[in-house]
N, C-alpha and C positions, 0 to 999 in steps of 0.2 A: 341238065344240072338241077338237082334239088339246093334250093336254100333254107339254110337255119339261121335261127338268130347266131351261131357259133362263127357261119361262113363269117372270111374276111373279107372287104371291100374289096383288096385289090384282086383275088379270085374271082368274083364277081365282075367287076368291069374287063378281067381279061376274057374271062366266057364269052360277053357280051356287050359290046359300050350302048348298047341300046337304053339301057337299066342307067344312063348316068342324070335323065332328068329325074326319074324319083329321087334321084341325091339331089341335084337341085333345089326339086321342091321342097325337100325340107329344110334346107339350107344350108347345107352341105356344099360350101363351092369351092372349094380345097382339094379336087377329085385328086389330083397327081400327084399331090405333095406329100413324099413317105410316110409321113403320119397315119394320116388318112387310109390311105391304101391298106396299111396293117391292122389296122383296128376292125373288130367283128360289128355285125350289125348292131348287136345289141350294145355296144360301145357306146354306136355315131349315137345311135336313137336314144339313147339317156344322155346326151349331153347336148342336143336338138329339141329335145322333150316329145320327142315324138313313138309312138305303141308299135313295140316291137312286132311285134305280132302281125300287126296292120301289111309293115314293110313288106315283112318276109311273106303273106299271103299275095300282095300285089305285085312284089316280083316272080313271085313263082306262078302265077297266074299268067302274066307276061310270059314266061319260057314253056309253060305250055301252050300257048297259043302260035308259037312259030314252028 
């Protein structure tokens, strides 16, 4: 799986639940609650404050390393 800032969370966690502490860490602790789930990366990450970009490089870095 490639990510973009477009992908949506819960695609993401069903690829992989491995990727759920970088939600965590930015403080995202809502993984399951529908909201969440539908919202794109660049959603969470502007309402986290946190560089999309960043994300989407460190989870994609994570799926290629498995």
């Amino acid at each position: 799986m490639t990510v973009t800032k477009t992908t949506k969370i819960g695609d993401i966690l069903d690829y992989d639940r491995g990727v759920a502490p970088f939600f965590l860490n930015m403080g995202m602790h809502c993984l399951g609650c529908p909201s969440a789930r539908s919202e794109t990366l660049e959603q969470a990450c502007a309402v986290h404050g946190v560089q999309v970009e960043t994300l989407v490089a460190q989870i994609n870095d994570y799926f290629s390393k498995k």
